[in-house]
N, C-alpha and C positions, 0 to 999 in steps of 0.2 A: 360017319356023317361028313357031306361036303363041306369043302371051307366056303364059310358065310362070305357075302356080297357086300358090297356100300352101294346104300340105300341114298343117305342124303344128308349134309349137315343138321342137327340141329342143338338146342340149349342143351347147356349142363347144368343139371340140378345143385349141383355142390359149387361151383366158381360163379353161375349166373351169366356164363358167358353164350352170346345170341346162336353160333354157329360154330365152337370150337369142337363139341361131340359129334364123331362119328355114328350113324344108324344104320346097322348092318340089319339085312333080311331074315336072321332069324332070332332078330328083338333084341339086342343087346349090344351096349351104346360105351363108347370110348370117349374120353375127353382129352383131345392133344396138349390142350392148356393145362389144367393139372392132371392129369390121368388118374381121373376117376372113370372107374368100370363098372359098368352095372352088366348083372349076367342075364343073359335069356330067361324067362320066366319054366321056359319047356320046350324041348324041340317039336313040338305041335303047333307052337304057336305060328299064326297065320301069319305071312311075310306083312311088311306095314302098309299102308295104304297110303299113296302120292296124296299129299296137301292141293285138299282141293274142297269145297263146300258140298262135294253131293258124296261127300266118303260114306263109307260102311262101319258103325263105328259097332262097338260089340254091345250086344244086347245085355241089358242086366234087372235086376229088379230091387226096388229098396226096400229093406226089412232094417230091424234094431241091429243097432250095435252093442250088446248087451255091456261086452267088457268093457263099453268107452260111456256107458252111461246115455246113449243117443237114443232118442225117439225114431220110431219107423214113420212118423208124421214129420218129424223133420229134415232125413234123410228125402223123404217126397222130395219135400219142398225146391231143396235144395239140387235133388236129381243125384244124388250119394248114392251108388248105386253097388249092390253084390254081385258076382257072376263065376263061372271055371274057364278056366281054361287050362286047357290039357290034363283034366282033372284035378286040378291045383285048385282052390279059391281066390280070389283076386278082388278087390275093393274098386271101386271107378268111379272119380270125379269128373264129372260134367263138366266141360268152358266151352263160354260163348262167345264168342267173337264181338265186336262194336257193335252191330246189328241185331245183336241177340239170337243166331242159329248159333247152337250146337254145334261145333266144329272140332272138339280134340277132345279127349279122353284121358286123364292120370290113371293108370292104372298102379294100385298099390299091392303088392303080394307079402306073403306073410313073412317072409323074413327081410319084409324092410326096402328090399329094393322098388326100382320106380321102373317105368317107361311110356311112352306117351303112343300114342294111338291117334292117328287124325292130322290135324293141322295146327298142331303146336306154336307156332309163329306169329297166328291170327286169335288166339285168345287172349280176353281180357283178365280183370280179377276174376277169382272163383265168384259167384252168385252173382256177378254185376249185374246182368240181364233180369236180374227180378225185380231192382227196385231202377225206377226213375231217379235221374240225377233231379237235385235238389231236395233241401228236407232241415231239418234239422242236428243231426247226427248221423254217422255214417262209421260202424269200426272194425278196423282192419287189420287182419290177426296174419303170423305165421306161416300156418296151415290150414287146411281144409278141417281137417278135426276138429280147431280149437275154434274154425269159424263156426260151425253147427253145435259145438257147447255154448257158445255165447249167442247164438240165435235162440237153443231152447229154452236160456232161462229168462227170454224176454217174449217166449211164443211165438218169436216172429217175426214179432211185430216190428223190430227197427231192422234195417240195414248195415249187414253185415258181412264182410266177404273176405277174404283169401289172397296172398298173391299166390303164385303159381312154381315159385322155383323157392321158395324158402330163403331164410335172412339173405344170404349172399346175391340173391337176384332181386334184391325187395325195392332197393329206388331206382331199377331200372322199370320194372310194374308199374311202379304206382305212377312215375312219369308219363308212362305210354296212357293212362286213365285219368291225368292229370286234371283234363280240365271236365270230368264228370267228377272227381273228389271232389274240386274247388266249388262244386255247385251246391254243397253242404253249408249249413254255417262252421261244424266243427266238424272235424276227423281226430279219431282216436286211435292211436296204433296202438294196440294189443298182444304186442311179441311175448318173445321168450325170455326170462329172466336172467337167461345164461348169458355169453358174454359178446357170443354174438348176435344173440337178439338183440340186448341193449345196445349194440352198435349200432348195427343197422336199422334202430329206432330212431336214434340219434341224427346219422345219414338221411333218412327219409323227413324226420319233421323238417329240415332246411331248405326240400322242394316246394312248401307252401308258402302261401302269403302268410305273412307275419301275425300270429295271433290265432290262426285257425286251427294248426294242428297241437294236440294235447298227449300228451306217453303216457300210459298207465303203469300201476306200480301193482304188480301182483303179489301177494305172500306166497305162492308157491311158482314152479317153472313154469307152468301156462295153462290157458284155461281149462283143457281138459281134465288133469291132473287136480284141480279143486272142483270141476263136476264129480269125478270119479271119487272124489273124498267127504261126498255131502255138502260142502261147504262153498254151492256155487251161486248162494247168495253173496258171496264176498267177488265174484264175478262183475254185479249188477252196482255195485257198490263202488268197484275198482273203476268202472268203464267213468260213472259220474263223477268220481274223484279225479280223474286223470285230471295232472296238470299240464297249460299251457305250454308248449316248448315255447323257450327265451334263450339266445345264444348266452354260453356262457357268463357271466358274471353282471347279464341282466336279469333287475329282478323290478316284479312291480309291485304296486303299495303293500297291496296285503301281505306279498310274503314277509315287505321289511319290515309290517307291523307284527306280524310272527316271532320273526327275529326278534325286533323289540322287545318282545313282552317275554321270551323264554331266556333271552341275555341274558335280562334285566334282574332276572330271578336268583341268577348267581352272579350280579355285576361286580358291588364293592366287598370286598375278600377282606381287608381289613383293614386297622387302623395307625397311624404313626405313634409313637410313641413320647412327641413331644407333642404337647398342645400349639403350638404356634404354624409349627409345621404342616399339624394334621385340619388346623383351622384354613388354610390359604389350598390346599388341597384335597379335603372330603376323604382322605385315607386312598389309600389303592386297590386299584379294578383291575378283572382279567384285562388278558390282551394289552394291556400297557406296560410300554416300556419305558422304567424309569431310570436317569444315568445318574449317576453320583461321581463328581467330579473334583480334581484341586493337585496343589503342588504335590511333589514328592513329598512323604513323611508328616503332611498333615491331618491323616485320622481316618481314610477313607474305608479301608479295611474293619475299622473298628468300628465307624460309622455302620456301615451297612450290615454287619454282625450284631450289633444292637436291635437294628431293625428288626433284621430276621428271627431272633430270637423273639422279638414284639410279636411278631406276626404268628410264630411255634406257638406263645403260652394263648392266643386267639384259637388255637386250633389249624393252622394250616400245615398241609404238608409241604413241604421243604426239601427242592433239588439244590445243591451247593455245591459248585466249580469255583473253587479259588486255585486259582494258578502258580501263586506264588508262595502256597506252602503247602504241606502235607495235609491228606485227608486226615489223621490221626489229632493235626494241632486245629483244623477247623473245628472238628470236632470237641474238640476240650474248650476250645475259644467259646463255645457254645451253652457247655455244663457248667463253665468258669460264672457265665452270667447268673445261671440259677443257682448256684452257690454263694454269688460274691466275696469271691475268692479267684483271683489269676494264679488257675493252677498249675499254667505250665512253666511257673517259676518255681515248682516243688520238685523233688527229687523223684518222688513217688505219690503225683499225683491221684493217683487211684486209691490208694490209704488212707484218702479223706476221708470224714465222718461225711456219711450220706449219699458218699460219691456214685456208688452202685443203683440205689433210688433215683439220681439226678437224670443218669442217662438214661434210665428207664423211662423215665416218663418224658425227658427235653428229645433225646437221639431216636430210641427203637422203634421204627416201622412209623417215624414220621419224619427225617430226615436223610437225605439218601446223596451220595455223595459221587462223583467221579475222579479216579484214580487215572491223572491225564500222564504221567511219567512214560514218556517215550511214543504220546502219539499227542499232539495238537492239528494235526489235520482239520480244518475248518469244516470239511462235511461230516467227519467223521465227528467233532465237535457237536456239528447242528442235527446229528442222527440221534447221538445222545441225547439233548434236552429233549427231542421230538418222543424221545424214549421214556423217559423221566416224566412226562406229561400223560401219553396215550395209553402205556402199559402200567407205570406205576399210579400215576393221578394226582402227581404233585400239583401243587396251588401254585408256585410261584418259583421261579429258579435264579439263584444269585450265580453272575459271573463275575467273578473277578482274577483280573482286570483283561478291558478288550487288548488293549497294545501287546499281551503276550499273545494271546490267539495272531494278531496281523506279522506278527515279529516270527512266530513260530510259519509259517505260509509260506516267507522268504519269495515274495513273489517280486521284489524291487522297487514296487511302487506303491507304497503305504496310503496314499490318496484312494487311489484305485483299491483297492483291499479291503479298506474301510468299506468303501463302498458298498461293496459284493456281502463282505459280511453283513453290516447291517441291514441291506434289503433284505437277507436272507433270512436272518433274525426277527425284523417286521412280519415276512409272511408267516413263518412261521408261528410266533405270535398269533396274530388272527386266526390262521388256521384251526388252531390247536386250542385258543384261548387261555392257555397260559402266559401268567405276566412274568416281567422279566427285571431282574435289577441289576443293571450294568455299573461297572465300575469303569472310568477313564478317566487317565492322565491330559495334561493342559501340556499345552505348548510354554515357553518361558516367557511373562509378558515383560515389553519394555519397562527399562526403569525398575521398582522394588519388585522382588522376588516373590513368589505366593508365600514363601518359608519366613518370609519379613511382614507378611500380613497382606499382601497385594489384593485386590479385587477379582473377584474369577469372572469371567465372563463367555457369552456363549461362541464370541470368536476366538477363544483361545485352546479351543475343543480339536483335538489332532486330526489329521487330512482332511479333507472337505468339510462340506457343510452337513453331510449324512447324519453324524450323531447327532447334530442339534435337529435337521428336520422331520429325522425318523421316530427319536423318542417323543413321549408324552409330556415326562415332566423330566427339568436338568435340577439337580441341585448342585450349586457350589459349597463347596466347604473352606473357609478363611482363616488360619491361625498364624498369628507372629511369634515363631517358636525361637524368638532372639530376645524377647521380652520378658524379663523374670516377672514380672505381675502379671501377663495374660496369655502366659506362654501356653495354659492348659484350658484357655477357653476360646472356645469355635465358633466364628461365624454363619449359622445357616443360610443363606441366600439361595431362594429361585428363581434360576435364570430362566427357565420356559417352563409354562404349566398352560395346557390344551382341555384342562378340566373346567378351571374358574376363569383363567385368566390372570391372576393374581401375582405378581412375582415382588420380589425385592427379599428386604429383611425378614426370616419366617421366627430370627430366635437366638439364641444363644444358649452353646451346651460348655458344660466344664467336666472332662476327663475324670474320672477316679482313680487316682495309680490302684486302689486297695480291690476295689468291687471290679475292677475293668467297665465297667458302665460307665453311660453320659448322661448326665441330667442335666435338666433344660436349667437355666442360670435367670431366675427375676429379678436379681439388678445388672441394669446398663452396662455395657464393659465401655471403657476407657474410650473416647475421640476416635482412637482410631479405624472403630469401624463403625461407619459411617456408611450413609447409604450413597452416597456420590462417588 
């Protein structure tokens, strides 16, 4: 056989590019932009026909498409057409130009490949020319195929059509048709579930005016694939569900009442364990992050252990990053409560009576812990709770404390770092809806020491203002550990709460050396802590 001719640039079906394929004379098209090749259908095939309106396009006839589930009435309609060439079978999609002639031919062959016939350049969508621009709906799929599944299971009757090169040429299409789409009140794009249809879904609703165009959301890859499964009533169902496109991170009433109401359903997780505390705060909610603050050696660790233990015997499940000791003593720190007994002042804590019950029911398959020894990496940190949350389904994850995380980074600028983390930690949060209970150290304030009883407050919160303006709720914790009469009872103070509003004095707890527990303290402690 001679070697084939060039014929004349035109589109590639795979890049979407206007003129990067070559069209050689005997049918079979090159793309210099990605080199994709489609091959000659047959060497019979007739050389192409100059783009021109009085071409020759090939004759065909429409009958069913049995395997694809298509009507020979809608096939008509639409001008889907069967025909051979060179003895082969061959499928052919009909496009019309702006005008509405007939101008170019998709021919489809049975193993998939494409080639055009006519005047490729000058058609619009698949079926444009059927309906009048303006209407109320108009929806726009893919393919050809999945345009005529979704015309059959409406009879018809609405407007419905095709681009012409598949997702990758999909918003240059609908551009070129632009202002006959917009003559719709809505347009629904109808792509493929894969990954590049939803892109190119995404790409395309951005050429409308704001509001008009709607994605559908199919359960299976696209619409033919749920004709061909019975099930293309879910078709008719997807088209009217389709939601609005909104750029990213807008959203309008309904959905945030959506949101509301299915938040809402799992909002507050649980309760504090001291009344005063949990009276000025309503207990804690997903997605909040609460910090638990104060000097060196005043109780924070223990504090927020109490907690979470509060939070286990409610039923939550429980991620715990403590930094500053082993998983094995968090762990005990844990069972220690439900026993009341601090067991890891024993030799051989596990030889307590009951011990093996304890962890069974406070530790197994509700408490899950990370083993940070040799890696504090702050992403690798933030992959972990993201892990702890979406794989395992913890409720709520204790860190403690943030300054070794920003310390472990070694990035020089402890300002800056906070920062990074705690935004990182908010989205995450949100994201994910897990809450968070952050442990942080105070800067030293002028004058008495927190260790001598000082006031915590929310400027004394290390590098910027990010821990105070990221978290939900701050508590400080206040004890004068110089003071033999109140050297074992704690100040609770809230410095910020975004819940009630409520902050100041929420309480007073007093240590147990025996039980390791805090109970809340009903008489006053001593002048010195005061709420000024």
């Amino acid at each position: 056989m001679s070697e084939s001719k060039f014929v004349r640039h035109v589109p590639c079906e795979k890049c979407g590019s206007s003129d990067n394929a070559a069209l050689y004379d005997d049918g079979h098209t090159f793309c210099f932009g990605c080199e994709h090749h489609v091959n000659a259908a047959t060497d019979d095939l007739q050389p192409i026909v100059v783009e021109s309106k009085s071409v020759s396009l090939i004759e065909g006839t429409a009958g069913s498409l049995s395997a694809r589930g298509i009507s020979q009435q809608t096939c008509e309609k639409y001008g889907y057409l069967k025909a051979m060439i060179g003895g082969k079978p061959v499928q052919l999609a009909c496009y019309a130009d702006a005008s509405g002639h007939i101008v170019a031919q998709k021919a489809r062959f049975a193993d998939k490949t494409f080639t055009w016939v006519g005047a490729p350049k000058e058609v619009v969508l698949f079926g444009q020319h059927l309906w009048s621009s303006g209407g109320k709906m108009v929806v726009v799929t893919e393919g050809e195929i999945d345009a005529l599944s979704v015309a059959q299971m409406h009879e018809c009757r609405w407007p419905v059509v095709s681009v012409p090169n598949g997702a990758a040429g999909a918003a240059k299409a609908l551009k070129k048709s632009l202002e006959w789409l917009e003559g719709f009140e809505r347009v629904v794009l109808m792509f493929d579930m894969d990954d590049a249809g939803k892109k190119a879904a995404l790409e395309c609703a951005e050429i409308f005016t704001p509001g008009k165009c709607a994605i559908a959301n199919l359960p299976m890859k696209d619409a033919n694939e749920l004709l061909k499964a019975g099930r293309g009533a879910e078709i008719i169902s997807s088209m009217w569900n389709a939601k609005i496109y909104r750029p990213d991170g807008i959203l309008g009433g309904d959905e945030v009442k959506e949101m509301l109401i299915s938040r809402r359903k799992a909002f507050t997780l649980g309760t504090y364990p001291h009344a005063g505390l949990q009276s000025m705060t309503r207990g804690i909610r997903s997605r909040e992050i609460v910090t638990i603050c104060a000097g060196s050696g005043i109780g924070k660790t223990e504090f927020t252990r109490f907690v979470a233990y509060s939070l286990n015997r409610q039923g939550l499940k429980c991620g715990y990053i403590a930094l500053e000791e082993s998983v094995d003593r968090t762990a005990l720190g844990l069972v220690s409560l439900h026993l009341g007994q601090r067991l890891h002042l024993m030799e051989q804590p596990e030889k307590w009576p009951g011990f093996d019950e304890a962890w069974s029911d406070v530790i197994t398959e509700k408490v899950f812990f990370y083993d940070h020894f040799g890696s504090l990496d702050g992403d690798n940190l933030l992959n972990k709770i993201r892990y702890l949350r979406t794989s395992i389904g913890v409720d709520f994850v204790v860190l403690d404390h943030l300054s070794i995380v920003v310390s472990g980074l070694d990035d020089g600028d402890e300002r800056k770092t906070i920062d990074k983390v705690m935004t990182q930690l908010r989205s995450l949060s949100e994201d994910t809806g897990v809450a968070v209970m952050l442990v942080s150290h105070l800067k030293r304030p002028d004058g008495k020491a927190h260790e001598e009883g000082a006031n915590t407050s929310l400027a004394q919160l290390r590098g910027s203002a990010a821990i105070g303006q990221l978290s939900d709720i701050v508590i400080g914790l206040e004890r004068n550990q110089q003071d033999d009469e109140t050297k074992n009872i704690t100040t609770v103070r809230i410095l910020k709460n975004r819940w009630t509003g409520e902050t100041g004095i929420a309480g007073h707890m007093s240590f147990d050396r025996i039980t390791g527990t805090m109970q809340e303290e009903t008489i006053a402690p001593p002048s010195d802590f005061s709420e000024d």
